[in-house]
NUDRENLO-584200 format. One line per 2 residues: number of its first residue (from 1); their letters; for each residue z, x, y of C-alpha. Coordinates in steps of 0.25 Angstrom, whole numbers. Layout:
NUM) A) Z X Y; ... .
This chain:
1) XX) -2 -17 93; 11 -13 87 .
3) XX) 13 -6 74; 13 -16 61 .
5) XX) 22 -12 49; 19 -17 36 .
7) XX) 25 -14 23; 14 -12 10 .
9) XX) 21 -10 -4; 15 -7 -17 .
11) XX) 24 -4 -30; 34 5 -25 .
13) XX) 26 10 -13; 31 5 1 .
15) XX) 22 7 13; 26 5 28 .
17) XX) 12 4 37; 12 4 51 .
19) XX) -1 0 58; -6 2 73 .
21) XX) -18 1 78; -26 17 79 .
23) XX) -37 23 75; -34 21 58 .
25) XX) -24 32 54; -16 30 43 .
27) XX) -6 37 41; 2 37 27 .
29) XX) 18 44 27; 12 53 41 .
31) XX) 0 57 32; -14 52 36 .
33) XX) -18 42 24; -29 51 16 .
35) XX) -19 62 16; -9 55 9 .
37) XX) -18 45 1; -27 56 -4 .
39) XX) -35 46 -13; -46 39 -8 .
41) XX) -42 26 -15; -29 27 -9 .
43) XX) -34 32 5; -44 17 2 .
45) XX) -33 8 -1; -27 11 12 .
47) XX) -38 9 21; -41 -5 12 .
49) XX) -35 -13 21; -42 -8 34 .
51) XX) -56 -8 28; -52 -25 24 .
53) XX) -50 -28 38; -60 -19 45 .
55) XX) -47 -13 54; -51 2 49 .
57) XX) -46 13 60; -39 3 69 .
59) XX) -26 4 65; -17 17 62 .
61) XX) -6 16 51; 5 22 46 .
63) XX) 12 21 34; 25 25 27 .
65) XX) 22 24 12; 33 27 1 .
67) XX) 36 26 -13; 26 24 -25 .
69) XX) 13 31 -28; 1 34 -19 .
71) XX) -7 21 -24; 5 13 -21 .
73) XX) 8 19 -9; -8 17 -5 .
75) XX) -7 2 -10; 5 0 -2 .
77) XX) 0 5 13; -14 -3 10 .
79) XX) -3 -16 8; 5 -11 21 .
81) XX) -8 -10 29; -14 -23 25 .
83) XX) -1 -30 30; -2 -22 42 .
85) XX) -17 -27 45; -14 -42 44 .
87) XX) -2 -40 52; -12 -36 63 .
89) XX) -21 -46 60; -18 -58 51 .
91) XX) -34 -60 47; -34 -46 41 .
93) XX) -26 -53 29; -36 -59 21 .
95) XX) -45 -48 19; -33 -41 14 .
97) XX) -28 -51 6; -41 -54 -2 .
99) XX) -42 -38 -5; -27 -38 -10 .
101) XX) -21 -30 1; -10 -39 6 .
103) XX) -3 -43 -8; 7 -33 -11 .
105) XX) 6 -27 -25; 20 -32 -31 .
107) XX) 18 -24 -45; 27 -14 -46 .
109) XX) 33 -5 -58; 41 -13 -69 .
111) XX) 55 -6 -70; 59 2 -85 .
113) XX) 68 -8 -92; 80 -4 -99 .
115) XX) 78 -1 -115; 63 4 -111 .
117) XX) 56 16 -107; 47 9 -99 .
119) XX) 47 -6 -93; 39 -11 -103 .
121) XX) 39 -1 -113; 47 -1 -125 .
123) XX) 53 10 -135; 48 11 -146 .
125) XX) 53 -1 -157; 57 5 -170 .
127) XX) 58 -5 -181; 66 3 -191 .
């Protein structure tokens, strides 16, 4: 089996995934995934995908993950995995789907408008 790149994005986090089979390393910017996700729900969202398809330890993956947050960067490899398993095996992807891992989140900050200080907010209206 070659290695399968796959791209996984989540508000202004980009994540590059690399999947091969191994022994189920992952390994997040050249640091092993607890380390740089030191949160166990983060650590959990990651591994989400592996635990769906029962493919837990027999794949290693590596993943270049910039921009954003640590949620956002956490929510964007489980997206970039995901797409790599069904790229491996096409009848991975209904388990996925039905959990929501293969839709990819499109919300993303509103931008500030001109004339207020926020992008919704207002200054404050003086009547007199």
């Amino acid at each position: 089996m070659e290695i399968i790149n796959t791209l996984g994005r989540r508000k202004t986090s980009v994540a590059r995934v690399y999947l091969k089979e191994g022994k189920g390393n992952v390994t997040v910017n050249k640091r092993d995934y607890k380390e740089f996700f030191p949160v166990a729900t983060l650590q959990a969202k990651i591994m989400q995908a592996f635990e769906l398809t029962e493919t837990m330890g027999k794949y290693d993956v590596t993943v270049n993950v910039a921009g954003g947050g640590i949620n956002g960067q956490a929510e964007a490899v489980r997206l970039g995995i995901a797409r790599a398993l069904v790229k491996v095996d096409a009848e991975h992807k209904p388990a996925l789907k039905e959990k929501g891992l293969m839709t990819r989140d499109p919300r993303m900050v509103e931008r500030k408008k001109p004339g207020q200080p926020k992008a919704r907010k207002k200054f404050q209206f003086s009547k007199r």
